[in-house]
N, CA, C and O of each residue as an XYZ file, in Angstrom:
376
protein
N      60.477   -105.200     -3.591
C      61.231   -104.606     -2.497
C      62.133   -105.648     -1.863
O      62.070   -106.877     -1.900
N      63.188   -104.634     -1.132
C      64.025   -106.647     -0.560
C      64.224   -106.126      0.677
O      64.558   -105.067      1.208
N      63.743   -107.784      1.092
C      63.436   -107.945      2.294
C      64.177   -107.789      3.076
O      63.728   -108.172      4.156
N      65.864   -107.123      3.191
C      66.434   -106.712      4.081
C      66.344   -105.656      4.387
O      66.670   -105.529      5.567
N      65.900   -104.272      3.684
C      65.872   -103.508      3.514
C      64.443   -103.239      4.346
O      63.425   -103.926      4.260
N      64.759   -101.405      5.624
C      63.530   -101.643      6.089
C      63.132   -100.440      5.872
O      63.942    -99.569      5.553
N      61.583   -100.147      6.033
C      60.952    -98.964      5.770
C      61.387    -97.765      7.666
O      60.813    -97.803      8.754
N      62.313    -97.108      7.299
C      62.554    -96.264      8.760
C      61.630    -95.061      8.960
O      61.521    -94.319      7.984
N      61.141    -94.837      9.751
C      60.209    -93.771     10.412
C      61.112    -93.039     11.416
O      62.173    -93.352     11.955
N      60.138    -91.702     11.497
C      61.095    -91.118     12.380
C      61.800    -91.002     13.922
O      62.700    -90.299     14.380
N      60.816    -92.185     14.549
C      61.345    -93.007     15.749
C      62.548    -94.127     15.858
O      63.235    -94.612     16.757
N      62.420    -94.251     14.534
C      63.337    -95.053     14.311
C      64.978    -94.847     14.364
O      65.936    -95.401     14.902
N      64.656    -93.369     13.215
C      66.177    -92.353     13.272
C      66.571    -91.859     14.807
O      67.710    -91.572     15.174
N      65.597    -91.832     15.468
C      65.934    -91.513     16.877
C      66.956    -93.101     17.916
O      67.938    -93.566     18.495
N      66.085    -93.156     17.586
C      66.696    -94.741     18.242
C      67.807    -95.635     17.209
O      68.234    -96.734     17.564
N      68.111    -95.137     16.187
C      69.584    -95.541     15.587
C      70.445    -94.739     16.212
O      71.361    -95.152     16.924
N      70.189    -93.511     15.970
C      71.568    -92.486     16.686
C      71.502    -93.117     18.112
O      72.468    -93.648     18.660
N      70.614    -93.034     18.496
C      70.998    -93.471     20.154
C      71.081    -94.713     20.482
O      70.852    -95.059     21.641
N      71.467    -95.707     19.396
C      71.891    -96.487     19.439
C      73.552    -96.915     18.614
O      74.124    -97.977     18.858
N      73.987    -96.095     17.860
C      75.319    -95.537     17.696
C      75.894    -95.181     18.817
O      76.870    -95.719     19.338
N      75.171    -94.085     19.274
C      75.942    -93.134     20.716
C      76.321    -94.413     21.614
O      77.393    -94.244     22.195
N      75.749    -95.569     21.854
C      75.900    -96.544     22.788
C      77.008    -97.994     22.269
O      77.359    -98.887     23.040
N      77.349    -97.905     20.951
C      78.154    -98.772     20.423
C      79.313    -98.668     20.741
O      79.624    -97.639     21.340
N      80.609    -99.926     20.391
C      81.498    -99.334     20.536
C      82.400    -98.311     19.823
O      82.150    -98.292     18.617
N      83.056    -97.734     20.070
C      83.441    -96.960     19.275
C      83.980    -97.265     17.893
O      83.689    -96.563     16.924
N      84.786    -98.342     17.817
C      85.200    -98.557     16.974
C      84.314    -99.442     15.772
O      84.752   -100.114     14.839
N      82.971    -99.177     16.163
C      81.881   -100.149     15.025
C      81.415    -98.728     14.708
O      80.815    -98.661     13.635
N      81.548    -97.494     15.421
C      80.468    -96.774     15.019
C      80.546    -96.315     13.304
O      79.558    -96.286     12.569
N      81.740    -96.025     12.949
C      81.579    -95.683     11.846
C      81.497    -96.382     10.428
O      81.580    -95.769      9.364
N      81.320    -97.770     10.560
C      80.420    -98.573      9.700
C      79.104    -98.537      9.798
O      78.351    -98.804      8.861
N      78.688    -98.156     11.102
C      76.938    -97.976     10.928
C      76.304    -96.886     10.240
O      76.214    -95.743     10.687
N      75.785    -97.363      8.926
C      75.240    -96.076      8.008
C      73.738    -96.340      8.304
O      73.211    -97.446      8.183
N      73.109    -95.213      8.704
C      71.380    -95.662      8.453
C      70.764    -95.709      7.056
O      69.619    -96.122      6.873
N      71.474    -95.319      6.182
C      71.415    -95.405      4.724
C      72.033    -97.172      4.196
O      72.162    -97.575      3.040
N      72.294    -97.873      5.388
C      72.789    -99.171      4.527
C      71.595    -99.824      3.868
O      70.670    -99.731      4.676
N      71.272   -100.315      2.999
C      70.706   -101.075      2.339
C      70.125   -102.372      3.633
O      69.016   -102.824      3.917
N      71.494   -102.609      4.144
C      71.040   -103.876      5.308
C      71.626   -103.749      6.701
O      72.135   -104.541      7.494
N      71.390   -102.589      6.696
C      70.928   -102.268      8.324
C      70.257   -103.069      9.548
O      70.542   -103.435     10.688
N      69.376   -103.113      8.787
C      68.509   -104.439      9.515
C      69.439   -105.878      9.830
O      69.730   -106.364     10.922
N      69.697   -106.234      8.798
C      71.056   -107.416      9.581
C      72.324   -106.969     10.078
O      73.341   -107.662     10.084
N      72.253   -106.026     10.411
C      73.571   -105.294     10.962
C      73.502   -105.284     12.470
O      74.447   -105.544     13.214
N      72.085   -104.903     12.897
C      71.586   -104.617     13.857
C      71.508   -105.937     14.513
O      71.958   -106.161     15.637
N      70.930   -106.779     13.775
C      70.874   -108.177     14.704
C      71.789   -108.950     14.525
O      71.688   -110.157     14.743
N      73.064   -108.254     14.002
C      74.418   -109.321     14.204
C      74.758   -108.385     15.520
O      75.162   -109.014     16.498
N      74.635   -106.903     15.660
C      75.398   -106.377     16.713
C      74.458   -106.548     17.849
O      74.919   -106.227     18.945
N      72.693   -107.181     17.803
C      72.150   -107.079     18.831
C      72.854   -108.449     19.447
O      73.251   -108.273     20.599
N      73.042   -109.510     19.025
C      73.425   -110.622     19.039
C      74.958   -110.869     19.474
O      75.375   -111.887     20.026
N      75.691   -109.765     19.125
C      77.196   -110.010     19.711
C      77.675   -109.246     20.621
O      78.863   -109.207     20.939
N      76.617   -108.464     21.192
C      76.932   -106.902     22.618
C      76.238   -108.000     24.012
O      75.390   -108.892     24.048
N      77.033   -107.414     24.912
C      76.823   -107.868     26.418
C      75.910   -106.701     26.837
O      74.974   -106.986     27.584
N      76.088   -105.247     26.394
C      75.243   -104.508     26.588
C      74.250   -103.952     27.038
O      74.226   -102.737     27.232
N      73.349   -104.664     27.262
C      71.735   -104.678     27.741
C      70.858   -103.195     27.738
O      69.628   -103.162     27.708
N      71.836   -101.845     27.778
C      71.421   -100.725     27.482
C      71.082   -100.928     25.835
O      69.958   -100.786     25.355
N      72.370   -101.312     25.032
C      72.462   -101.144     23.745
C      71.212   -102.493     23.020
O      70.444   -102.203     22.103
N      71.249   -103.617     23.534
C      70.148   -104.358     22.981
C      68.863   -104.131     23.596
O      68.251   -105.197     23.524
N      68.059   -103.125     24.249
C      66.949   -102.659     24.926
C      66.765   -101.768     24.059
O      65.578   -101.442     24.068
N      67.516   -101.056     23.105
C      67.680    -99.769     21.870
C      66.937   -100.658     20.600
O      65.847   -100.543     20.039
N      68.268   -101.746     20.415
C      68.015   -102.431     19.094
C      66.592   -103.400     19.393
O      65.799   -103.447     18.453
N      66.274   -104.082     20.505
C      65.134   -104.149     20.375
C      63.849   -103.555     19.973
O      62.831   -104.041     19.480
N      64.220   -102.250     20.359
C      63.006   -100.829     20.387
C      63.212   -100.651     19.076
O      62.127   -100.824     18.519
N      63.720   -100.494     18.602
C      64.201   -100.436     16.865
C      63.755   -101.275     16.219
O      63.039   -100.805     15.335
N      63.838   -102.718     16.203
C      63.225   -103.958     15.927
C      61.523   -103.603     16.064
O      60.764   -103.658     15.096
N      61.198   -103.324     17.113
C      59.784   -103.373     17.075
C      58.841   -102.234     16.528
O      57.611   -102.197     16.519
N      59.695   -101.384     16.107
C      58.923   -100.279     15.087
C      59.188   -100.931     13.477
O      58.455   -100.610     12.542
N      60.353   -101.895     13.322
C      60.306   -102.332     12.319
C      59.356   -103.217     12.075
O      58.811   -103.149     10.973
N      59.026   -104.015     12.806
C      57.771   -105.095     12.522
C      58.106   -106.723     13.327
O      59.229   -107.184     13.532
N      56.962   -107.285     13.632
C      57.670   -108.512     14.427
C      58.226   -109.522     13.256
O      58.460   -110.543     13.902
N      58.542   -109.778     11.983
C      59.455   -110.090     11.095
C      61.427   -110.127     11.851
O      62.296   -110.995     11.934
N      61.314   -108.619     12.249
C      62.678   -108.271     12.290
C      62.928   -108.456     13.745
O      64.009   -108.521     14.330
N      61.310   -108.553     14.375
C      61.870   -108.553     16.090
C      61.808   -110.128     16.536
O      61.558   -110.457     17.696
N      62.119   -111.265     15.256
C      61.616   -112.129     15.517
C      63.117   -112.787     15.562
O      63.593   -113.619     16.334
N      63.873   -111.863     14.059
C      64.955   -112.390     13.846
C      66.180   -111.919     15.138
O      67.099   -112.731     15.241
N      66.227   -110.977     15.874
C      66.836   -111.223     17.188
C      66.296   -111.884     18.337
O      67.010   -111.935     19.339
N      65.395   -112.291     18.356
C      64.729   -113.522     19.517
C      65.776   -114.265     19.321
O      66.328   -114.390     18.228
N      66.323   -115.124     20.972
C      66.983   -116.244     21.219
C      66.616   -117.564     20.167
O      65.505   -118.060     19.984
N      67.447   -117.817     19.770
C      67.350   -118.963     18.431
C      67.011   -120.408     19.683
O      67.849   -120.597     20.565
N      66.050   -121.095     19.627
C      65.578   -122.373     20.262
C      66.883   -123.064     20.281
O      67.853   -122.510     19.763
N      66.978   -124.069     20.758
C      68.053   -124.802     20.783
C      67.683   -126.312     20.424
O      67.005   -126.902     21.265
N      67.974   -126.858     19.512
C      67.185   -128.099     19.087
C      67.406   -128.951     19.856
O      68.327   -128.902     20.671
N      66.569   -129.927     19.732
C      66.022   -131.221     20.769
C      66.918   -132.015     20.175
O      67.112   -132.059     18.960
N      67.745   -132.959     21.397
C      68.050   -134.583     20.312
C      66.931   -135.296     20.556
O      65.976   -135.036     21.288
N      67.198   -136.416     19.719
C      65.760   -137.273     19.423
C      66.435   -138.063     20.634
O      66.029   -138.079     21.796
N      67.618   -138.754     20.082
C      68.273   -139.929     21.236
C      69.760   -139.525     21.682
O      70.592   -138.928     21.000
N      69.886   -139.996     22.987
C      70.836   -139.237     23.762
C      71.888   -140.632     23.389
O      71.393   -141.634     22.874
N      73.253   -140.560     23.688
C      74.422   -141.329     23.009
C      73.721   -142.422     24.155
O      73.074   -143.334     23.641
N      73.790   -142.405     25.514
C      73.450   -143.706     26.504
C      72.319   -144.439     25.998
O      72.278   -145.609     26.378
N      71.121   -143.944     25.018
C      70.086   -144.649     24.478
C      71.063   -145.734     22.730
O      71.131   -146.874     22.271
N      71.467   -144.622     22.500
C      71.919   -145.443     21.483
C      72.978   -146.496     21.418
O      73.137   -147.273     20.476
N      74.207   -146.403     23.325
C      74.893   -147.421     23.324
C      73.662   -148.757     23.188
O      73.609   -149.666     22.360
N      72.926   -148.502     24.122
C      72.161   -149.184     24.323
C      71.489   -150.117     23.600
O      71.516   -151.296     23.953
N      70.870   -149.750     22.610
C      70.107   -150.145     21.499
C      71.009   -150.668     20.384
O      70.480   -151.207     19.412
N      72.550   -150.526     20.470
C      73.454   -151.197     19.316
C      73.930   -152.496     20.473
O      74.347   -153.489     19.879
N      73.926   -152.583     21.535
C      74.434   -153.185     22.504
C      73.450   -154.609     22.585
O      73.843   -155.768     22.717
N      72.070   -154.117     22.460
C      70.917   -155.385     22.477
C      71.033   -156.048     21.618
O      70.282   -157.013     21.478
């Protein structure tokens, strides 16, 4: 099976349409619930809407899919530096 591809239930079809109805208009008619990768569709558009009606949908959607998919719209961490540039003038400076 591939892993973009998700198993939809019928809560699910509910909460795609009503999550179409809330898009903008002009995305709506690329959104097929028949896409193959729906699932990354969803978390490029949960990820690029100001929305907060429309990503409270795609979340709810996400979490009938499985925490896999509700993991992949979670806020991405923001990596740590090890050493900040003032440590490293520093240490080429000694």
């Amino acid at each position: 099976m591939n892993p973009e591809q998700l198993n939809i239930d019928r809560a699910m079809v509910s909460l795609f349409f009503e999550i179409k109805r809330n898009m903008p208009y002009e995305q709506r008619e690329e959104m097929k619930i028949s896409s193959p990768t729906i699932g990354t569709s969803l978390v490029k558009l949960y990820r690029s809407s100001s929305n907060q009606a429309l990503k409270r949908l795609i979340r709810d959607f996400m979490q009938h899919a499985g925490d896999d998919w509700l993991a992949k719209i979670a806020k991405p961490k923001k990596a740590k530096r090890l050493f900040s540039k003032s440590a490293l003038f520093a240490r080429v400076n000694n």
